[in-house]
C-alpha positions in Angstrom: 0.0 0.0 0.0 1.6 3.5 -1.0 0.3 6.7 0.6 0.4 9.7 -1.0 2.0 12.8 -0.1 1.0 16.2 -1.0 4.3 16.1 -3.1 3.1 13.5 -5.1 -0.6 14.5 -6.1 -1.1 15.0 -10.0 -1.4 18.9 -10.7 -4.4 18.3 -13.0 -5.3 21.9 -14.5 -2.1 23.6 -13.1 -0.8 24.9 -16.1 -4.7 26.1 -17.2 -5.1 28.0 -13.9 -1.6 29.5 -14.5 -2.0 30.7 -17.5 -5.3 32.1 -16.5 -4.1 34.2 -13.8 -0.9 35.0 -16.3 -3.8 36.1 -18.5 -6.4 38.3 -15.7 -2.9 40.0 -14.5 -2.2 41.3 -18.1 -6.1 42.6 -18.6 -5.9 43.9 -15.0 -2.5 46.5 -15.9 -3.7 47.3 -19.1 -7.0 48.4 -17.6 -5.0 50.2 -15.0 -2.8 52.0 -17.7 -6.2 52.9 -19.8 -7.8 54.8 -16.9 -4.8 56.1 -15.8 -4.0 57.4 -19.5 -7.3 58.9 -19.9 -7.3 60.5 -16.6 -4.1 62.6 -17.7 -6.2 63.2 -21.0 -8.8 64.8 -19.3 -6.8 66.7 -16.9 -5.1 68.4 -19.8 -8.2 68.7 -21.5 -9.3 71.2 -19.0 -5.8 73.0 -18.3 
């Protein structure tokens, strides 16, 4: 009888959840770039 560590589990779906939180931190700075691009837009805009 083997027991299994924690080690030793299979890491089904790792390289999918990876590569979707690779993916939502991308979206996440360029939506953080846009509003902070358009927010120095605007304040120029009114200067």
């Amino acid at each position: 009888m083997s027991s299994l560590s924690a080690t030793q589990l299979p890491l089904t779906g790792a390289a999918g959840t990876i590569l979707f939180s690779a993916v939502a931190v991308l979206l996440a700075a360029a939506g953080v770039t846009v509003f902070l691009k358009s927010r120095s837009t605007k304040r120029s805009l009114r200067a």
